[in-house]
N, C-alpha and C positions, 0 to 999 in steps of 0.2 A: 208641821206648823201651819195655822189656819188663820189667813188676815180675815178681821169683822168688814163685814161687807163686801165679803168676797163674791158672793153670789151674784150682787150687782154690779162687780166689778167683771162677771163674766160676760153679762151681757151689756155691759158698755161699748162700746167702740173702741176702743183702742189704739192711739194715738201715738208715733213719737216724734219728739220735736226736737230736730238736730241743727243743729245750729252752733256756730263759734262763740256767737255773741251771746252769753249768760241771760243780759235784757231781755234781748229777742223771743230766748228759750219760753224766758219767765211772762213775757208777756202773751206770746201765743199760747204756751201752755192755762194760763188765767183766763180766755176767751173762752177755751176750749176746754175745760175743766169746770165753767158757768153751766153747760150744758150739763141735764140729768142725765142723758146717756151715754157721756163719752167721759173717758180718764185720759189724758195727754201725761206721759211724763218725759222729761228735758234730757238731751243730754248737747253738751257745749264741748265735749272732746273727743275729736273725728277719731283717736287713736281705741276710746270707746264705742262707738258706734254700733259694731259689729258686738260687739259682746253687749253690749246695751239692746241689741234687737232680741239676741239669743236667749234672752232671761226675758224680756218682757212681751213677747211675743206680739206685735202691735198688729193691726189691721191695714193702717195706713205711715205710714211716715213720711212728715211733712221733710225735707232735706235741703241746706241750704245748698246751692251751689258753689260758695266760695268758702271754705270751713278753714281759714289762715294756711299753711300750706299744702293740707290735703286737697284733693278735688271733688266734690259731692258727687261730680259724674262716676269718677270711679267708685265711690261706695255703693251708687246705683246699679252699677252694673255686679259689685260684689251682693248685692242685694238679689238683684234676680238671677245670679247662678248658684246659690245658697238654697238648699232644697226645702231649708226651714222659714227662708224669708222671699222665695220666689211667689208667692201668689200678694204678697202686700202691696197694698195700693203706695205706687210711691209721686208723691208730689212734689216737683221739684218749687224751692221756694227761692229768688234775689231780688233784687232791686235795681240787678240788673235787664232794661229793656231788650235787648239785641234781639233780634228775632231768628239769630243763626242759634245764641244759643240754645232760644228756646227749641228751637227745631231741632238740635243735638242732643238734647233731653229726650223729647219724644226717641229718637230713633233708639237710645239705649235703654228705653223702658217705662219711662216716666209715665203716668194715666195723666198729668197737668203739670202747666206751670202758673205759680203765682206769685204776681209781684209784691213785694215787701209792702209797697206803695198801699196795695190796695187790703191789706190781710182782712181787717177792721173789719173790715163789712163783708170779705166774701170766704174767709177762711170756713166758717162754718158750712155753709152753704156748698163750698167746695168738698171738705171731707163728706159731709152726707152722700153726696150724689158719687163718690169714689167707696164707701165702706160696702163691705159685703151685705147684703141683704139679710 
């Protein structure tokens, strides 16, 4: 089976946007799907995640930190000891400022952290300079 516009969908960037909040999914994914070169697709159920990376093979995934009673730190780390999703760029995404957590990100793998706050204007700009060349 062959999706139309696969071709360009290979060389898009490849984006996934995990997140609890549905809104959040659909609004980052709309920013980020504005772009000609990049396909973002949503997922809002941490118990998805991992089977949602497996299928869609992303480049970077944007991840929130707090996904209702999952922990996005631990999908991070399922993320980078996963042979199939160890080289994705993962961005941890909250709105929370703390600077422990953000530091607790970095140490389990994170390439950035971005706050909710600011997505608007730097989420783009952030994937680019994290996606594989």
């Amino acid at each position: 089976m062959t999706n139309e516009g696969s071709d360009e969908g290979d060389r898009a960037i490849r984006i996934l946007v995990a997140d609890d909040s549905q809104l959040i999914c659909r609004q980052a994914c709309n920013i980020l799907n504005q772009q000609d070169d990049m396909r973002a697709e949503p997922c809002s159920d941490p118990a998805q995640a991992l089977a949602t990376v497996a299928r869609f093979r992303p480049d970077v995934i944007l991840q929130d930190v707090y996904m209702g009673d999952a922990s996005g730190l631990d999908l991070l780390r399922e993320y980078k000891n996963r042979p199939d999703t160890a080289k994705a760029a993962v961005i941890m995404f909250s709105g929370d400022e703390d600077s422990a957590l953000r530091e607790a990100a970095v140490a389990a793998g994170a390439c950035d952290y971005l706050l909710k706050s600011d997505a608007a204007q730097a989420l783009v700009p952030m994937v680019r300079k994290h996606a594989p060349a």
